[in-house]
N, CA, C and O atoms as a GROMACS GRO file, in nm:
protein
  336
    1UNK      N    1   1.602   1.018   0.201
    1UNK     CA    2   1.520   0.984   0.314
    1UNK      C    3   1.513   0.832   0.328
    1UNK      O    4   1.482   0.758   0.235
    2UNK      N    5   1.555   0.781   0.489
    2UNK     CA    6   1.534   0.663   0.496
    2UNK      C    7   1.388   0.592   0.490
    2UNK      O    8   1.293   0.656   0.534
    3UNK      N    9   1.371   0.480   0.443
    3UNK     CA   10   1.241   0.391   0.459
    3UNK      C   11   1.267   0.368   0.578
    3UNK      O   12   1.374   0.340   0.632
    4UNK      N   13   1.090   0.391   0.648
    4UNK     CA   14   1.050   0.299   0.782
    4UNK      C   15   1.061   0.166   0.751
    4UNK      O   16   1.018   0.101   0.656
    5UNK      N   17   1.152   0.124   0.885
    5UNK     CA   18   1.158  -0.030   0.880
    5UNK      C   19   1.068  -0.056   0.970
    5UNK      O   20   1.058   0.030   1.057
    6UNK      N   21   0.951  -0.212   0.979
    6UNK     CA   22   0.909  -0.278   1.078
    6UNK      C   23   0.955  -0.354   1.196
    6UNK      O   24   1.077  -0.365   1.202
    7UNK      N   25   0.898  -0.402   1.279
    7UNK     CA   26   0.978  -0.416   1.385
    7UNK      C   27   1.070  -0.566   1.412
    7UNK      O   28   1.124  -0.609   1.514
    8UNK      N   29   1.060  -0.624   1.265
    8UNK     CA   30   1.137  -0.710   1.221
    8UNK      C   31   1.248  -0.661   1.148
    8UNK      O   32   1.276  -0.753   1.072
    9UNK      N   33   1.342  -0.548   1.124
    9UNK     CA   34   1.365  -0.482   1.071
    9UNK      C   35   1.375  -0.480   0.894
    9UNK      O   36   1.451  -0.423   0.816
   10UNK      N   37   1.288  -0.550   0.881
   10UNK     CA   38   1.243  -0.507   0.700
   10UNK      C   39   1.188  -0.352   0.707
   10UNK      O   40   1.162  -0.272   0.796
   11UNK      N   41   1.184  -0.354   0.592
   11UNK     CA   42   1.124  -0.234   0.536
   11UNK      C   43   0.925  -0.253   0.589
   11UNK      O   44   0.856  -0.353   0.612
   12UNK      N   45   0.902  -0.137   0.590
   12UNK     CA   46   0.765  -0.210   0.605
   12UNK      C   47   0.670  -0.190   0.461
   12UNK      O   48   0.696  -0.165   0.344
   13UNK      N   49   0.618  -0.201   0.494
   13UNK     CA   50   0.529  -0.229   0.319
   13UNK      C   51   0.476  -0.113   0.325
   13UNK      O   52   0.436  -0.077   0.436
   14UNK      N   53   0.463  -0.027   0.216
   14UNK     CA   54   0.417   0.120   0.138
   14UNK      C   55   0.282   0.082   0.100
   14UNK      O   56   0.176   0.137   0.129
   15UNK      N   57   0.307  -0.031   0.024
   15UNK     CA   58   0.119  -0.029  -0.040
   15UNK      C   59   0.053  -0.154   0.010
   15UNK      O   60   0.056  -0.272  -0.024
   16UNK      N   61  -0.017  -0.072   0.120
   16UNK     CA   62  -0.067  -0.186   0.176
   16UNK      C   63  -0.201  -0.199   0.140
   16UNK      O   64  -0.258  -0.106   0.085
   17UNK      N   65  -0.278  -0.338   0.174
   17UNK     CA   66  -0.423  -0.364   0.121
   17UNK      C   67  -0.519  -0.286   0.158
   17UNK      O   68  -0.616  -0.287   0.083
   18UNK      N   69  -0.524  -0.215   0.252
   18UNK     CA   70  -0.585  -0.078   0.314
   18UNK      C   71  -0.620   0.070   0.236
   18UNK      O   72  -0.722   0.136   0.218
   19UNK      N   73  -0.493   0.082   0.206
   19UNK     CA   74  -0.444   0.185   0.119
   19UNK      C   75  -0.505   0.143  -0.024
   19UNK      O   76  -0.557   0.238  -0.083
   20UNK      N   77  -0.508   0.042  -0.079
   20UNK     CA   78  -0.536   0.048  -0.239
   20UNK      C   79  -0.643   0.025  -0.250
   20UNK      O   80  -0.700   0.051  -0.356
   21UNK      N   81  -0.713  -0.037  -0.137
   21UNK     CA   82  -0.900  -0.065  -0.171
   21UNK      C   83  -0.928   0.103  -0.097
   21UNK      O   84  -1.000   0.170  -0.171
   22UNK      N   85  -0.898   0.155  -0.010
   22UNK     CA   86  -0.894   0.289   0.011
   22UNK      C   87  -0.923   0.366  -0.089
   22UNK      O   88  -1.008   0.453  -0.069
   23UNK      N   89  -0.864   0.357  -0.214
   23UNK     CA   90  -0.824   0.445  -0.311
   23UNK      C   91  -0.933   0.387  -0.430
   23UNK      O   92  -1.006   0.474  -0.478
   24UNK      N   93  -0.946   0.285  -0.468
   24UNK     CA   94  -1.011   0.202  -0.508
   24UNK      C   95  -1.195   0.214  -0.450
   24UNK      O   96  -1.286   0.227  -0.531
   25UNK      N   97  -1.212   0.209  -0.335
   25UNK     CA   98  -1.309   0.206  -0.313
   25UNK      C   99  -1.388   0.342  -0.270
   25UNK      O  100  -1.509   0.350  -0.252
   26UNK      N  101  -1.271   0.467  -0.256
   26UNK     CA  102  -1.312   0.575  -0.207
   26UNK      C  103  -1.401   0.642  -0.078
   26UNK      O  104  -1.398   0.754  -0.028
   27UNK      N  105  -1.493   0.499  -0.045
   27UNK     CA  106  -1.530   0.568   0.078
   27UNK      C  107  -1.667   0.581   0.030
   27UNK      O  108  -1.752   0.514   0.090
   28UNK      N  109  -1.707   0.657  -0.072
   28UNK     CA  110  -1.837   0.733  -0.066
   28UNK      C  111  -1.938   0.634  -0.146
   28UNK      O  112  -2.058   0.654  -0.127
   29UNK      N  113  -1.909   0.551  -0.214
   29UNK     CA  114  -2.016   0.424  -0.220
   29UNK      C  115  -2.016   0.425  -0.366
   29UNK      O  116  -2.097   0.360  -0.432
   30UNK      N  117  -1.924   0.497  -0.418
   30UNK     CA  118  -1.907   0.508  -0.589
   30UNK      C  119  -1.753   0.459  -0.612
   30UNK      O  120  -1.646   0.503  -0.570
   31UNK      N  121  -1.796   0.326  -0.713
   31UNK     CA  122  -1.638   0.292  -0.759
   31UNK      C  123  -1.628   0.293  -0.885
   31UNK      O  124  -1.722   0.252  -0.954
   32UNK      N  125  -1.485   0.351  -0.953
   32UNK     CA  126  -1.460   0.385  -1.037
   32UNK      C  127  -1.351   0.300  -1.127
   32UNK      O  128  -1.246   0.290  -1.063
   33UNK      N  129  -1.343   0.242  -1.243
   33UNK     CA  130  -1.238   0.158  -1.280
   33UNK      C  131  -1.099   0.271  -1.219
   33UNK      O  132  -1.093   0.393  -1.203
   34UNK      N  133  -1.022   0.186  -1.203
   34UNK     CA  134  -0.900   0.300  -1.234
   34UNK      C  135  -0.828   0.204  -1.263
   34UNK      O  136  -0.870   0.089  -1.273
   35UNK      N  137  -0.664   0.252  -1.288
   35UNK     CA  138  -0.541   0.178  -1.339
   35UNK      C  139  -0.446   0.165  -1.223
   35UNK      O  140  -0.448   0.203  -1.106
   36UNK      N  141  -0.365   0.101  -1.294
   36UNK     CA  142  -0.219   0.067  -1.154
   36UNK      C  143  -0.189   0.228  -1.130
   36UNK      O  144  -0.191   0.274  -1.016
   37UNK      N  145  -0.169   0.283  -1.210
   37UNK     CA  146  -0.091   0.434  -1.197
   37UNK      C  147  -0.196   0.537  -1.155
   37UNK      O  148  -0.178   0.654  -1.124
   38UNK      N  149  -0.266   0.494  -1.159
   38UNK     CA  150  -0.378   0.625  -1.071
   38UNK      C  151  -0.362   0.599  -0.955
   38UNK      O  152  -0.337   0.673  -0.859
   39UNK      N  153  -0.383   0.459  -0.962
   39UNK     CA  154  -0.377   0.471  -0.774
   39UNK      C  155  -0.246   0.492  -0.718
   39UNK      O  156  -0.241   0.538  -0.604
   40UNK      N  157  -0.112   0.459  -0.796
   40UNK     CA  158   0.021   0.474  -0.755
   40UNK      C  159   0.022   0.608  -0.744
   40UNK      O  160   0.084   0.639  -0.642
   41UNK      N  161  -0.024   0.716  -0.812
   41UNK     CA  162  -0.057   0.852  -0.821
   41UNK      C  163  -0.102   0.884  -0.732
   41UNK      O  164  -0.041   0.958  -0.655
   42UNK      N  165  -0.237   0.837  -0.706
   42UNK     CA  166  -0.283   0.908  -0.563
   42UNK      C  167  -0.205   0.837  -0.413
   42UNK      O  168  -0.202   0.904  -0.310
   43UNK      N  169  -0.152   0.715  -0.420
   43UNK     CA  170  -0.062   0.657  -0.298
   43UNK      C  171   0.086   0.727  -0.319
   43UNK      O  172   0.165   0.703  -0.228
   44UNK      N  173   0.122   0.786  -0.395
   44UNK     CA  174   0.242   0.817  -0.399
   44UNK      C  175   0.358   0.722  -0.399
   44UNK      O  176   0.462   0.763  -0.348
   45UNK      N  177   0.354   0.600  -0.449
   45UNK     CA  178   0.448   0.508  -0.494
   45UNK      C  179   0.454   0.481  -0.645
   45UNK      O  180   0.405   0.566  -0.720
   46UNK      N  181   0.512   0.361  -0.701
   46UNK     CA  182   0.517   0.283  -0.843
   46UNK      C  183   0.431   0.251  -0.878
   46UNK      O  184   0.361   0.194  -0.795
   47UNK      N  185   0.385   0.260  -0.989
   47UNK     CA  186   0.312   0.204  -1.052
   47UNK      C  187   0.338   0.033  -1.035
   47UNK      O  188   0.244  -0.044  -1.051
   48UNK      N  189   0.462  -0.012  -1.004
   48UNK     CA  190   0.505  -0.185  -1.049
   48UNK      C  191   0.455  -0.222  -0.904
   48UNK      O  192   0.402  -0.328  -0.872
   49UNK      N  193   0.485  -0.095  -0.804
   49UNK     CA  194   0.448  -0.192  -0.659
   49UNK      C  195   0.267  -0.218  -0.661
   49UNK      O  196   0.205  -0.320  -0.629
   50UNK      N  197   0.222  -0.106  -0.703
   50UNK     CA  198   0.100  -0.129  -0.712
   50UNK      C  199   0.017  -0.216  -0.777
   50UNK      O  200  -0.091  -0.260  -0.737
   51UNK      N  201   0.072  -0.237  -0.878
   51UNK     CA  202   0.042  -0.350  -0.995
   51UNK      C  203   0.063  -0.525  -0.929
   51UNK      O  204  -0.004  -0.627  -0.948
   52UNK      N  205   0.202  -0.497  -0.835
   52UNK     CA  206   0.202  -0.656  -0.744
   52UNK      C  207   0.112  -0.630  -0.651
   52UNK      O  208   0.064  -0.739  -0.618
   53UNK      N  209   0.054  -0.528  -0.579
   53UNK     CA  210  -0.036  -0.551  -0.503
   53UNK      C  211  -0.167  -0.592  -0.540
   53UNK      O  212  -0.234  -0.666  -0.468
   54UNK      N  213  -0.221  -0.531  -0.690
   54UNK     CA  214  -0.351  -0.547  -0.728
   54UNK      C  215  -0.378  -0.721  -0.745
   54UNK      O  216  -0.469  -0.799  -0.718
   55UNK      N  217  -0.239  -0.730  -0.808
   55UNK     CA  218  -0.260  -0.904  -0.860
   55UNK      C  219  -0.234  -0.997  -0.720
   55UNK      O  220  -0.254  -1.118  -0.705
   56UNK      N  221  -0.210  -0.950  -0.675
   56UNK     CA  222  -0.221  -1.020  -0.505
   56UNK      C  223  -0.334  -1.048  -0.466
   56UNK      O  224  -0.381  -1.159  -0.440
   57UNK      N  225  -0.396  -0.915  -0.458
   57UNK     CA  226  -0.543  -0.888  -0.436
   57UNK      C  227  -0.665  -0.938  -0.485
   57UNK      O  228  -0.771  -0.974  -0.433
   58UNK      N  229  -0.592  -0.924  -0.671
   58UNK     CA  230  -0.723  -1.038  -0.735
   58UNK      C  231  -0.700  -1.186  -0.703
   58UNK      O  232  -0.800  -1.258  -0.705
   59UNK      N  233  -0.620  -1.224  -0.684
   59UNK     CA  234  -0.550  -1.410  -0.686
   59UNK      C  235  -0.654  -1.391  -0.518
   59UNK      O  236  -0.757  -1.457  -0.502
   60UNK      N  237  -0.596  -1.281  -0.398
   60UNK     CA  238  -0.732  -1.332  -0.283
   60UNK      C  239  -0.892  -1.299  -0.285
   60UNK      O  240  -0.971  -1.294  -0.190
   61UNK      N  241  -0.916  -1.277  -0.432
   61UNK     CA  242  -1.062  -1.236  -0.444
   61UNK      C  243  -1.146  -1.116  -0.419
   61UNK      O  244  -1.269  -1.111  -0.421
   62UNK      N  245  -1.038  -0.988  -0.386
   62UNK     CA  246  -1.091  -0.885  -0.301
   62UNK      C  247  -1.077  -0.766  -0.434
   62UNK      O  248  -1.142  -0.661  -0.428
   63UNK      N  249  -0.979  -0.800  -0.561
   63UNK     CA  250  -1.060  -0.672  -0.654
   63UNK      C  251  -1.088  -0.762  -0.760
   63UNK      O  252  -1.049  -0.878  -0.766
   64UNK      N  253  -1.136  -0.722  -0.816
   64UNK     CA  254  -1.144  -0.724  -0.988
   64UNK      C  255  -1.088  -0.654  -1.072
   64UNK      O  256  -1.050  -0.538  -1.057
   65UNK      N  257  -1.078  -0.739  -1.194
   65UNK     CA  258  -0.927  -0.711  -1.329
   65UNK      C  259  -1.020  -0.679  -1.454
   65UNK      O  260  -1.073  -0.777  -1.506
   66UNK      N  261  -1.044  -0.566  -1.503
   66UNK     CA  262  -1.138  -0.528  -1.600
   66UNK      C  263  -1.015  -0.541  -1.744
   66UNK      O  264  -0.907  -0.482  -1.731
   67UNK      N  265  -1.033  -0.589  -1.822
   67UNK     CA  266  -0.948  -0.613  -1.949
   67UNK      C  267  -1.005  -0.462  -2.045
   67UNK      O  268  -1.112  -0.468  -2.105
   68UNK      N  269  -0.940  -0.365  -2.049
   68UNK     CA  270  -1.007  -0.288  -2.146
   68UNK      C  271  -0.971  -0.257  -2.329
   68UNK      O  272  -1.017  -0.174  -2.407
   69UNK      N  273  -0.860  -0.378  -2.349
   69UNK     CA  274  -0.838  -0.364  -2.463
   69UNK      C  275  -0.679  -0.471  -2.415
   69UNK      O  276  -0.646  -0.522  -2.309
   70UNK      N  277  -0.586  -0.466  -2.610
   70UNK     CA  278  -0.472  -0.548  -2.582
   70UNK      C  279  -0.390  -0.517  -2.461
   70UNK      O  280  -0.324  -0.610  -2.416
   71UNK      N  281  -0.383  -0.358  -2.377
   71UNK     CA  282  -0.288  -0.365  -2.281
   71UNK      C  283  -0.299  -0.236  -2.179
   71UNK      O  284  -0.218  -0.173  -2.110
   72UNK      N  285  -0.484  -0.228  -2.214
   72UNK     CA  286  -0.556  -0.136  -2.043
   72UNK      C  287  -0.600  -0.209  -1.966
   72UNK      O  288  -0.699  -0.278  -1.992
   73UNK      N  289  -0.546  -0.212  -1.869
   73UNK     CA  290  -0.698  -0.261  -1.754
   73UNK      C  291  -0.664  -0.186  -1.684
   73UNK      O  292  -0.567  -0.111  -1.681
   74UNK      N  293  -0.799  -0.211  -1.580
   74UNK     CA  294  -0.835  -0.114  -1.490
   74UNK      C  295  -0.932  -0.240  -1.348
   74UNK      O  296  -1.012  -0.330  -1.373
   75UNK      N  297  -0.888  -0.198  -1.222
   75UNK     CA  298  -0.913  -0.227  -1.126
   75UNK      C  299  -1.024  -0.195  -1.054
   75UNK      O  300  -1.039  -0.073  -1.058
   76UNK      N  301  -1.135  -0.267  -0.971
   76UNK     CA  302  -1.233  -0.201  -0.886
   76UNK      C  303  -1.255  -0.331  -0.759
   76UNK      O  304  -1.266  -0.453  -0.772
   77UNK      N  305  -1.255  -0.270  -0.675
   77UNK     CA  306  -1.304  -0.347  -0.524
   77UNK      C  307  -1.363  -0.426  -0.563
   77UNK      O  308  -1.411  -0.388  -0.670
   78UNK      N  309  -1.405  -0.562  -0.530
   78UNK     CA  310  -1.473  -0.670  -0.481
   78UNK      C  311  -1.593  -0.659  -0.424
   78UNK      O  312  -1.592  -0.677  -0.302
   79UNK      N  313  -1.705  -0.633  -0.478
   79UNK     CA  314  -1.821  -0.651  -0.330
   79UNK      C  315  -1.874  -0.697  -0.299
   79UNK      O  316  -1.968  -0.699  -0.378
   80UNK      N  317  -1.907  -0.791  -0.168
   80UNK     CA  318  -1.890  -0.870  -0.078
   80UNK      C  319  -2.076  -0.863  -0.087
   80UNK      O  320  -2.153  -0.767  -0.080
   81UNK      N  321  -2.107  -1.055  -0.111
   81UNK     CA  322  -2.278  -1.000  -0.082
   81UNK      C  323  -2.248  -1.094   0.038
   81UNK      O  324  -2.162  -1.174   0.075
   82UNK      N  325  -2.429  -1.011   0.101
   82UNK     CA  326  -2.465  -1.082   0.218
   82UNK      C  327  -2.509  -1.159   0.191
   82UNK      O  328  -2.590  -1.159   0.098
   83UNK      N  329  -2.471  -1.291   0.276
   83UNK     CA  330  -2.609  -1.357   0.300
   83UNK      C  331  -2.672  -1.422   0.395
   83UNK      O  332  -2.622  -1.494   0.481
   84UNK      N  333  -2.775  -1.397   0.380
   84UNK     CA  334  -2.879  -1.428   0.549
   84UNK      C  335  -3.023  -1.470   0.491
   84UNK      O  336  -3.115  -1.496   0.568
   0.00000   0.00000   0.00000
């Protein structure tokens, strides 16, 4: 099966920032650590693409990188305070 290309004709991007705070943030107001491969699991891609997306994501401030030992971590959304 071919990859959708964008209308630049690249490929278009599979894991997009939508999709992994999606998965990550679930929606229902409960976030859960997870790993690169859970969420590649539930997005149905790599674990490696997901892993460049997370560290994308932390370098723009939008998840956090939980260290859970010499070589777990685990990922969770960013949340954004108000202020007024």
């Amino acid at each position: 099966m071919e990859r959708e290309r964008a209308e630049n004709g690249r490929y278009a991007e599979q894991v997009t920032e939508e999709r992994v705070l999606g998965v990550l943030g679930r929606g229902d107001g409960v976030t859960r650590p997870q790993s690169a491969k859970q969420v590649a699991d539930k997005i149905g891609c790599t674990r490696q693409a997901v892993d460049r997306k997370l560290r994308e994501l932390e370098k723009d401030g939008k998840v956090l990188k939980h260290e859970l030992g010499s070589r777990s971590v685990a990922w969770t959304p960013r949340r954004m305070l108000r202020r007024g």
